[in-house]
C-alpha angles and dihedrals in degrees: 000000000000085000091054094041086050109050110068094060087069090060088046085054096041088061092041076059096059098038093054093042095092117222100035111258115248104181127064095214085070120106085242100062105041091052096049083049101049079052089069105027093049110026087034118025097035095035089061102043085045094058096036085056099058089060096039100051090067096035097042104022103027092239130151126216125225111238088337089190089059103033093051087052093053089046106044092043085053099046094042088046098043083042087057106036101041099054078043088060091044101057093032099044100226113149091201098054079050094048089044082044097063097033081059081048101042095046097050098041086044089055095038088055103053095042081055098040093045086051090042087054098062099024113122092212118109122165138114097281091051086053090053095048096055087043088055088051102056086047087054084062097044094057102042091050087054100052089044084065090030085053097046094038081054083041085058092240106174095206083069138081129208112236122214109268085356091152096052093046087050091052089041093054086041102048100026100033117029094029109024095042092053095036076058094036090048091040093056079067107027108044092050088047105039108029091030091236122163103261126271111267107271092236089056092051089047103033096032109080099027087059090047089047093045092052099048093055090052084046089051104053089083084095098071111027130016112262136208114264088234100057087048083052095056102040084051092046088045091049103049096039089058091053078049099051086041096055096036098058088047084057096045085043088052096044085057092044116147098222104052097185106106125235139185097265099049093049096052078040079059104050096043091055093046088053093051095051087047088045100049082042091058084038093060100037104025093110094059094043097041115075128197131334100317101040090054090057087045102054091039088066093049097049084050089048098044087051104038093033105021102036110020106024095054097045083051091049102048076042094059090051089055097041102041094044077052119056087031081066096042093051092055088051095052088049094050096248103143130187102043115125122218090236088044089081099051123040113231093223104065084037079061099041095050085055094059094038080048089047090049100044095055092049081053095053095039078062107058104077084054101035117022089190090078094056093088092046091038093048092046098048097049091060102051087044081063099034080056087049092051093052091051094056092047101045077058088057093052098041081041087054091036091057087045092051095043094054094042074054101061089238 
């Protein structure tokens, strides 16, 4: 739970960044940027799929493991201090705070990816979500890997080199295959069972991530060797057809859903599926919409908004409302606490009301390379929609300790 309790106060901070930054930062090459990005990407994003995993490699994968308590710490304390440190580097500019940043990074993912790799070694399980979770996982390397060089060439270490389109290859390991494969791995189990939902077809849970993670390496390989325009164009066209498969068929699953009464969940589930079909089209087709320098840039910090706020941000949060409610309710049954309900820990309410604050946030930043005026308001808004966020996990943590006291109480 400390992952999940943590997390949202990044993307509040990510928002305080931008506001403080002075003139609003248009382009997503300014320190600015890339620091308020690596807050969420980092302190948000990662924080949360970090902590998810440790729950779902024994449920999902059969995996144990080692020592989960200490391994967690060490995790958790690397991820929050690099989080912190390396963003701090960025803006100011101290090569040191950067250099302390990744070495935070570095330790806890370090330690993170040999506890998962050790329990992915003996687990039993073997479908298609376990295989994209370990695919996921050797994305999650490789990027890191990559921004580690990406973070000391910036540093101005002289025992690096700078690689051709190092930055975008890193981005595209991070987003596509450490997020994006384990945000499809996760979904084969989660959208059938929670949103009672038909199951995914059994060729797109088996074909599905091996081709993602293919055509990224093709894709990759620009690092080291020039290569043809038209086998770039068909990794990226394979690439962002399969996000738009992918997207596509959860929308069809959800539209012949069982249970037709909305929730929360399914909603934010909605609008992150709708922003990654409009993302991999823009993807596909941004050099044909985009014109000149300026529309370019334009069109490269929507595409980012419409994937980490649009997509990924709103499938982790209607995630979050199904998880937290969850284990709350599990860790009350182990210790022999009865009569607590899953929807008894979060009101519904507030769950709503984050959605439409999320919902809002993300039509305010898709404004701002059109129109510069939103970035105050959007900036604004996007922080109290995770501030919210932040109050709703942890009004599930009190009702979660007030349970637990009650019933140490004999009441």
């Amino acid at each position: 739970m400390r992952f999940f309790l943590t997390a949202p106060l990044f993307a509040v901070a990510a928002a305080a960044l931008l506001l403080g930054a002075g003139e609003f930062p248009l382009s997503r090459w300014q320190p600015a940027v890339i620091a308020a990005t690596h807050l969420v990407v980092l302190g948000f994003v990662a924080m949360i799929m970090v902590g998810a995993l440790f729950q779902l490699i024994p449920v999902l994968c059969g995996g144990v493991i080692p020592r989960p308590r200490l391994v967690a710490g060490l995790v958790h304390a690397g991820l929050s201090a690099g989080a912190l440190l390396f963003p701090a580097g960025l803006v100011s500019g101290n090569p040191y705070l950067i250099y302390m940043g990744i070495s935070a990074l570095g330790a806890g993912i370090a330690v993170f990816l040999l506890a998962a790799f050790l329990a992915l070694r003996t687990a039993p399980g073997r479908g298609p979500s376990v295989g994209h979770i370990r695919l996921a996982l050797l994305s999650l390397l490789l990027a890191i890997c990559l921004g580690m060089h990406a973070a000391a060439v910036r540093a101005g270490a002289v025992w690096v080199h700078a690689l051709a389109n190092l930055p975008g290859v890193h981005l595209a390991w991070g987003l596509i295959g450490w997020v994006g494969l384990l945000l499809i791995g996760v979904a084969y189990q989660v959208v059938p069972m929670f949103q009672i939902t038909p199951a995914y077809p059994d060729w797109l849970q088996r074909y599905l991530g091996k081709l993602i993670f293919s055509a990224l390496l093709v894709w990759s390989a620009q690092l080291f060797m020039p290569l043809p325009d038209l086998i770039l164009r068909l990794a990226e066209g394979l690439l962002a057809g399969a996000l738009m498969l992918f997207a596509g068929m959860t929308l069809w699953l959800q539209f012949q859903r069982r249970r037709q009464v909305a929730d929360v969940t399914l909603s934010f589930w909605r609008l992150g599926m709708g922003s990654l079909l409009l993302a991999a089209l823009l993807w596909s087709g941004g050099d044909r919409i985009a014109s000149g320098g300026g529309g370019i840039q334009a069109m490269d910090l929507a595409l980012g908004i419409l994937v980490m706020v649009g997509c990924v941000q709103s499938v982790i949060c209607g995630m979050l409302y199904k998880i937290v409610p969850f284990l709350s309710w599990l860790q009350l049954q182990s210790v022999g606490v009865k009569g607590a309900k899953m929807h008894d820990f979060i009101r519904g309410g507030r769950a709503e009301l984050q959605l439409r604050l999320h919902g809002a946030s993300l039509v305010l930043l898709l404004a701002v390379p059109l129109w510069p005026q939103a970035a105050v308001p959007a900036a604004l808004v996007y922080a109290v929609n995770f501030a919210l966020l932040q109050y709703n996990l942890m009004q599930a943590a009190w009702r979660y300790l007030d349970r637990r006291r009650l019933a140490a109480a004999g009441v």
